[in-house]
N, C-alpha and C positions, 0 to 999 in steps of 0.2 A: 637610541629611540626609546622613549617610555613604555612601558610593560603593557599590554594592556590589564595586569590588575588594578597597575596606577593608574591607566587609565579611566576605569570603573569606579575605584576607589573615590578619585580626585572628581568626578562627577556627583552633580546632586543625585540625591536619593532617586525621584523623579523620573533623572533620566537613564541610570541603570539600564533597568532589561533594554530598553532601545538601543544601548549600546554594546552591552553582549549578543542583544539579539542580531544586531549589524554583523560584528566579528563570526560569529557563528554561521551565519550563510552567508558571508563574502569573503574569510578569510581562517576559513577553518584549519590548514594545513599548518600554521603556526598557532593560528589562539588556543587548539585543541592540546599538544602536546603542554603550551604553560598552565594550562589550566589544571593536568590529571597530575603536575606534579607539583605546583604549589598550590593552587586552590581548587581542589577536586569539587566541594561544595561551593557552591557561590548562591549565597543567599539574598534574595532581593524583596524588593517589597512588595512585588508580584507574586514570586513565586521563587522555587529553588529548583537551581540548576545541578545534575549530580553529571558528572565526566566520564570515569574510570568503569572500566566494565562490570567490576564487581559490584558498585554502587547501581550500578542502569539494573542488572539483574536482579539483585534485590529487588530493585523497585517492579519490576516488570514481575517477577515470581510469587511475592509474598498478598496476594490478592485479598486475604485479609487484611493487613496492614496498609494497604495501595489499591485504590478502587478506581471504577472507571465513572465517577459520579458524575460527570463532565458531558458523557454522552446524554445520560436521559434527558434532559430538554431537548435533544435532535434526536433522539431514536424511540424516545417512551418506551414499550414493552418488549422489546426487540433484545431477544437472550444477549445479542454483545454489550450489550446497556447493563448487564448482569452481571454479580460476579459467583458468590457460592449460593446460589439459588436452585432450587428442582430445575425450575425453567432454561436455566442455563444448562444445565448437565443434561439434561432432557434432548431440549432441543439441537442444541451442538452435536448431539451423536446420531441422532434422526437426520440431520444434515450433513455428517460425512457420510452419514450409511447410505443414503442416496444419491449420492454424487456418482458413484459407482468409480471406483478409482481404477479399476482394472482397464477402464475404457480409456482411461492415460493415452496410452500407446495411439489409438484410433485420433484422440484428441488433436495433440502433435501432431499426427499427418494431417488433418483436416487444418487447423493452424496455419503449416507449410504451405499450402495450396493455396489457402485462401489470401496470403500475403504472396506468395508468387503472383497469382490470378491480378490481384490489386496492380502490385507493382510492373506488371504487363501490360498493365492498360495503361497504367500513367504515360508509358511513352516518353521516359526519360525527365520529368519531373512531378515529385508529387511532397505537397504539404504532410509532413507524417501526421501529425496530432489531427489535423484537417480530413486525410484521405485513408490512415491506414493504422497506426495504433491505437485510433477506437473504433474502428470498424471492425477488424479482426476478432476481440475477443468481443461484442457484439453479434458477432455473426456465430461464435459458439455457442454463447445464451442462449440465442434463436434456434440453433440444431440440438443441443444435446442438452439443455437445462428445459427447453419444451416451452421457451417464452415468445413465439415465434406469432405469426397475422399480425404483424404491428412495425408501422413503420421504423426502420432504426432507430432515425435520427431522430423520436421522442423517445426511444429507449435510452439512448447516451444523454438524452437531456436531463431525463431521471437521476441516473447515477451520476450526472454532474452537480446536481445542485443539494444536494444526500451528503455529495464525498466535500464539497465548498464548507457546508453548515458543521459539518461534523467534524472537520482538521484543521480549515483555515477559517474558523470563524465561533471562535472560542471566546472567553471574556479579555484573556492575556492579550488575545490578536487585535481588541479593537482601536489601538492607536493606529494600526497598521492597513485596518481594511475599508476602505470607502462605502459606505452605508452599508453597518451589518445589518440594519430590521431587513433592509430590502433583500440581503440572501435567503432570512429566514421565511421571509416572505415567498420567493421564490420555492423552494426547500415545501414550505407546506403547499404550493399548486401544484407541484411536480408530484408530490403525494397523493394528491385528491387525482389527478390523472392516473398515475400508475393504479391504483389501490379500483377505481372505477375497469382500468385495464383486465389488473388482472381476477376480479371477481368476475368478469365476463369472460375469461379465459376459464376460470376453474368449473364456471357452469359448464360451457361449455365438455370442458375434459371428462366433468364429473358424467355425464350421460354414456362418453365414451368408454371409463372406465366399467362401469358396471354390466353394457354391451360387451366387454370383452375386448375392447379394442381401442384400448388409450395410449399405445405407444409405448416406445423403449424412452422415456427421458425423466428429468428431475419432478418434475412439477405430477405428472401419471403415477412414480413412485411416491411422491408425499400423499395421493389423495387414496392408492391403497391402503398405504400404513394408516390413513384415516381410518376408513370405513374397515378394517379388518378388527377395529376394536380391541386390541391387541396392546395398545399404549393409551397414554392420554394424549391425543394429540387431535386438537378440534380443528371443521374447518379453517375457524380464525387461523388458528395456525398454519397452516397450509397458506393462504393467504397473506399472511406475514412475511413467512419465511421466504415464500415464491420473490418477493418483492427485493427481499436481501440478496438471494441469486445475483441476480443482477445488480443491484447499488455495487455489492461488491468487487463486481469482476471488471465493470469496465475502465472506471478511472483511472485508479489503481493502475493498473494494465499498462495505459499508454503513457503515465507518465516514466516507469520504471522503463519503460521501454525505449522511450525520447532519452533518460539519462543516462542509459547505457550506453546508447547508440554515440550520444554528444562525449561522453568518456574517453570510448571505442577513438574515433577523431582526432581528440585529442593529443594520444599519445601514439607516435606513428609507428613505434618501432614496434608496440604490440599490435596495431592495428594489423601488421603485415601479417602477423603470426594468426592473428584471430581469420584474418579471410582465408587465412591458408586451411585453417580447421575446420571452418564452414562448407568446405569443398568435401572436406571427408565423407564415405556412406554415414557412419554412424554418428546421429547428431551430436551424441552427447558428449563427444569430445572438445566440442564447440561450450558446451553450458558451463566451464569454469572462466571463460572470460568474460562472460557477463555477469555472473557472481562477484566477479574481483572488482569491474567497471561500480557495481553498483555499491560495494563495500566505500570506495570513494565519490559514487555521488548519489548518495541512497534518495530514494524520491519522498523519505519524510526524515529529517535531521533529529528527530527525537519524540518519544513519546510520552506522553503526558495522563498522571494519575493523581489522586485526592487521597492524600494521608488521611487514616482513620485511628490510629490512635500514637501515641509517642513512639515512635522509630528512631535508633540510633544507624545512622549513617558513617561511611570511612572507617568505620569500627577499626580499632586495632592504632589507627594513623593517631597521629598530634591535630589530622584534623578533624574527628570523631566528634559528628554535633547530633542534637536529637530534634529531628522534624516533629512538629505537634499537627495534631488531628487537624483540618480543617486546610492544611497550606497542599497549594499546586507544586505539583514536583515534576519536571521535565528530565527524564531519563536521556540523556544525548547521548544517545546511539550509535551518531554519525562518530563521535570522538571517543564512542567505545568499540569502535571494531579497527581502531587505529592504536589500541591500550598493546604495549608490547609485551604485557605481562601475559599475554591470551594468544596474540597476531605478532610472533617471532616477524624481524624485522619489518613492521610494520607498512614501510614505503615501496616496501619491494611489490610492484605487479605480478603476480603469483598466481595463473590457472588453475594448478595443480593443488594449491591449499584447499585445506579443511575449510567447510565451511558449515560445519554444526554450528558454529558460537555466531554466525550471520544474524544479524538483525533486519533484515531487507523483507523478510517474510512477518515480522512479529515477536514476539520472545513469551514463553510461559502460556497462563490461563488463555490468553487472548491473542497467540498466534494465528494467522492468518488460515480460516476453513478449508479452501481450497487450498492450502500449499502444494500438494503433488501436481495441483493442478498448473496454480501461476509458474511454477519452478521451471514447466516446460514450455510455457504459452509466452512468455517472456523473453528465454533466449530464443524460440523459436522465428520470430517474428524477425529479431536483431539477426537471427541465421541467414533469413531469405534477403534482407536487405545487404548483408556482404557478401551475399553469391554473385552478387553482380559485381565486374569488379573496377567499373570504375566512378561506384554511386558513389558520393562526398556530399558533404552540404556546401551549397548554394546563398547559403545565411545563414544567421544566427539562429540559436536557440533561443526565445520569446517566451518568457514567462506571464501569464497576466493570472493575478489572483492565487498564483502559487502555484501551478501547475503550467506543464509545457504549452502553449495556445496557438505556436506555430514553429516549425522546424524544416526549412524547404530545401529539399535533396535534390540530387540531380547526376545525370548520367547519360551518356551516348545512347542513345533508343535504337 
């Protein structure tokens, strides 16, 4: 059978990325190994593809060199759209300081419940993506982030069409995605709602806070550190960031949660082990087989930055090339947490590995905010779904638009 270099090679120009783009999400378990060890770089007329974990790192680390230029048409002023700016470093720490991470612990159990409570009502079948991994961390938002008087299902529509504009509807993605004005389109009415939302939210809170009586949660703690004058941090901000809360937590969420779970399935000999572990008191015994599910099906294959000035790449290698300012560079991720230089026998299903060098949260400057948060809101949710034991799917995993859109389980009620 032909390589697929040759088969790239042997392709016009043209049609390139569409065809690395194919191999890379339909057939990564081989195209990934030939790639980090004959063509780690693969340059196209798109953009450039880096493999090998050292190359993804770089890219993801050196934020001077590697920007996130990509985002500000979908986010404008919004610190992750940033990279060495006040406003970033600013805001980023104003936003884990009030997340209040100690409240972890409480989070998790609230989590647990709320997916129990779900999957109790289903009654032995329920649509996850439909009925439960966006509802769950949803319903956190609304308790402990303080985004709460408002119906869900416009709060998941928010962060649906936030997280569509911003990942899968880039300039690279438009051979791929059926009418992009029209997400963007959607993208800014979901705005104009939200942004109306929660400016009547903030009035609201703001009369509470200054009464004394605004609450233990996110949104009460930003409009303090406002009004204590204490930082720069205007209402705007408050109002921005509140907004991020949420874009953030929910997609995200349920799709890493659908991949795990479809992982989980997948391989039956772990799955046995995994439901075995979920039965344990202590959850966390459970959180390294979702870590490993998600190392092989991470819910984004690679992340994408804008060279800013000459970067040499592969350094060291025969294949040592220099990216120049202005080219898209795609950090595959997915084929660098499979690099055995890093993930000793790579193939092996492994709970008990390290999972520092995980890409599943983010890498570097633009790691994902909440991570303590998602780390446990993740496996947690895949917890309460293998307490049961004899839930399975029912069908297929349904992607529409890049993201899981239906997943239907099923179990003895």
């Amino acid at each position: 059978m032909t390589s697929y270099i040759d088969r790239i090679d042997a392709a016009a120009p043209a049609q390139r990325w569409a065809l690395a783009r194919g191999f890379m999400l339909n057939e990564p378990r081989t195209f990934f190994p030939e790639m980090r060890e004959h063509r780690p770089l693969l340059e196209l007329p798109e953009l450039t593809m880096v493999f090998r974990f050292a190359d993804c790192a770089t890219v993801l680390r050196r934020y001077q060199d590697f920007g996130v230029d990509l985002y500000v048409p979908k986010q404008g002023d919004y610190f992750m759209a940033q990279d060495d700016t006040a406003d970033h470093w600013r805001d980023k720490s104003v936003m884990r300081s009030i997340l209040d991470f100690e409240q972890v612990p409480d989070m998790r159990a609230f989590i647990g419940e709320t997916a129990a409570r779900l999957l109790r009502d289903a009654k032995g079948r329920i649509d996850a993506p439909k009925q439960l991994t966006r509802d769950v961390p949803v319903a956190l938002v609304q308790k402990f982030f303080g985004l709460n008087e408002r119906d869900p299902k416009d709060l998941i529509e928010w962060s649906y069409w936030n997280q569509q504009d911003a990942f899968h509807n880039q300039p690279f993605d438009a051979p791929f995605v059926d009418d992009p004005e029209n997400i963007v389109k959607q993208r800014k009415s979901a705005n104009i709602r939200l942004a109306l939302y929660i400016a009547r939210l903030v009035a609201e809170r703001t009369v509470a806070v200054k009464l004394g009586l605004g609450g233990d949660n996110s949104v009460s703690r930003l409009l303090r550190l406002s009004f204590s004058g204490g930082l720069k941090f205007s209402l705007k901000k408050v109002l921005f960031n509140a907004g991020g809360l949420l874009i953030g937590a929910v997609e995200t969420t349920s799709h890493t949660v659908n991949n795990a779970m479809a992982e989980l399935f997948a391989r039956p000999d772990v799955l046995a082990a995994a439901r075995k572990a979920a039965m344990e008191p202590d959850p966390k015994a459970f959180d390294g087989f979702v870590m490993e599910a998600l190392r092989s099906r991470p819910a984004f294959p690679y992340f994408f930055r804008t060279c800013h000035r000459p970067t040499e790449l592969c350094g060291g290698t025969s294949f040592a090339h220099v990216v120049q300012p202005g080219s898209t560079v795609l950090a595959v991720t997915h084929s660098a947490m499979h690099d055995p230089a890093v993930f000793p026998d790579p193939l092996r299903f492994d709970p008990a590995r390290s999972q520092a060098d995980n890409f599943t949260f983010g890498y570097g400057l633009h790691e994902c905010l909440g991570r303590p948060i998602a780390a446990v809101m993740v496996p947690e949710i895949v917890r309460q779904c293998l307490r049961i034991p004899d839930l399975k799917p029912v069908g297929p995993l349904k992607m529409e638009r890049g993201v899981p859109e239906h997943f239907p389980l099923g179990w003895a009620a």
